[in-house]
N, C-alpha and C positions, 0 to 999 in steps of 0.2 A: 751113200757110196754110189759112185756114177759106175753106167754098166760099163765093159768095151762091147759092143757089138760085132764089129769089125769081121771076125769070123764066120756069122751066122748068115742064113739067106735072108737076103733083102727082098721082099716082096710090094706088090703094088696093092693096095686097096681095089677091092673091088667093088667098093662105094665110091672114093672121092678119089681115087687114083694115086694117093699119097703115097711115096714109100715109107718103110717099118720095116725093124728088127722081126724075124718070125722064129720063133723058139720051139714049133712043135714036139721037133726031137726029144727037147727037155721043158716042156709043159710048163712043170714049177717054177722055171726062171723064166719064163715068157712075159713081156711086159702086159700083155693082156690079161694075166694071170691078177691085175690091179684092182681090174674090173669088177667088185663081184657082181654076180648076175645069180639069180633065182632059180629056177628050174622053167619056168614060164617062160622069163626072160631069154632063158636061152635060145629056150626053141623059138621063139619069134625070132635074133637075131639070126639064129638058124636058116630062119625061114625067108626073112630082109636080103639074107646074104648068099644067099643059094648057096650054102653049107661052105663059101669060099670061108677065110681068114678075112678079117677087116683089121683096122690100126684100131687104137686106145680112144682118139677123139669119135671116131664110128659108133664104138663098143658103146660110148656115154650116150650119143646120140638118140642110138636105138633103144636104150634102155627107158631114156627119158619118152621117148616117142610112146614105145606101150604101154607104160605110167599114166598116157594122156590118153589114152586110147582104151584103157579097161578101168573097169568100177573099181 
């Protein structure tokens, strides 16, 4: 089922500049919510992202990035 976003703040990536739906308010329906990410994981994105929001295609990004980057 497609989301409407339409209501929600549109924010910019503060990676690639891309706009994204951002869900904070409602967390669980957040499309980043897709993502799953580790405990590790996060905080590195955390840490990538200077604790901003990023989009979905980031989220993968960076995930694959510390994958390549620790044992």
């Amino acid at each position: 089922m497609q989301q409407n976003y339409d209501k929600h703040d549109v924010r910019n990536c503060s990676l690639c500049e891309s706009s994204f739906p951002c869900l904070a308010n409602r967390a669980h329906e957040c499309p980043c919510q897709l993502v799953r990410l580790t405990q590790d994981e996060t905080e590195w994105v955390a840490c990538k992202a200077g604790g901003d929001c990023v989009c979905t295609q980031c989220l993968i990004a960076l995930r694959e990035e510390f994958k390549a980057v620790t044992p």
